[in-house]
C-alpha positions in Angstrom: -5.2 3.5 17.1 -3.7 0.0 17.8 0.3 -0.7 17.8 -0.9 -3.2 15.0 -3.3 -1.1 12.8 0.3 2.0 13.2 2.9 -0.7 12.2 0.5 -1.2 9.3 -0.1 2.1 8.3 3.9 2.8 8.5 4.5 -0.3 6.2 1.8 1.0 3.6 3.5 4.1 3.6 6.9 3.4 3.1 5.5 1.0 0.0 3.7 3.6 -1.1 7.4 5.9 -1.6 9.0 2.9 -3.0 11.1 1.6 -0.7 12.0 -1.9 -1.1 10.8 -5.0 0.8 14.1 -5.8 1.5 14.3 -3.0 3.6 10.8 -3.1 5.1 11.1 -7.0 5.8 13.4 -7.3 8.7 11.7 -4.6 10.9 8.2 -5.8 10.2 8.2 -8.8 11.8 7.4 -11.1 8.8 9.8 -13.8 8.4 9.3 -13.6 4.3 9.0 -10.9 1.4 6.0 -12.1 0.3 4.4 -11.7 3.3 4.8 -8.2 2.7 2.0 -8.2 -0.1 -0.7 -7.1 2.5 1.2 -3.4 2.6 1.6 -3.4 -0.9 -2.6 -3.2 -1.9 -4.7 -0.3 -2.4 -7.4 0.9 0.0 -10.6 0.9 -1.4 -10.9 5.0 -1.4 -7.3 5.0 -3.2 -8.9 3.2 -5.3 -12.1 5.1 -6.2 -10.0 7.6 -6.4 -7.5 6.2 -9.5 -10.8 5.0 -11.0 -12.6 8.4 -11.2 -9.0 10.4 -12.7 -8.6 7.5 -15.1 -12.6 8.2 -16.0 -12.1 11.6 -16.7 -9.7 10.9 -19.6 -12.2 8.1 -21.0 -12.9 9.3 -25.0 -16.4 8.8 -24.7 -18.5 10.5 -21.9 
């Protein structure tokens, strides 16, 4: 695995346990918060994932 694709990961994770882009901002490199966005979006099997446990509660199946 790249440098780039861990550095990624690492940010995604520390998102993902609620840690604040103020703290995540000056060791990532990015000169803004917002830039910080990318880390902040689900993959698309985290995704799939919420989707089928929110399906299981639908009322009508």
């Amino acid at each position: 695995m790249s440098p780039h694709k861990w550095r990624h990961f690492l940010f995604t994770w520390l998102k993902k346990q609620g840690v604040d882009d103020a703290l995540i901002q000056p060791y990532s490199g990015h000169e803004s918060r917002q830039s910080l966005e990318i880390y902040s979006r689900l993959s698309l099997v985290e995704a799939q994932e919420a989707y089928e446990q929110v399906m299981k509660q639908f009322p009508l199946q």
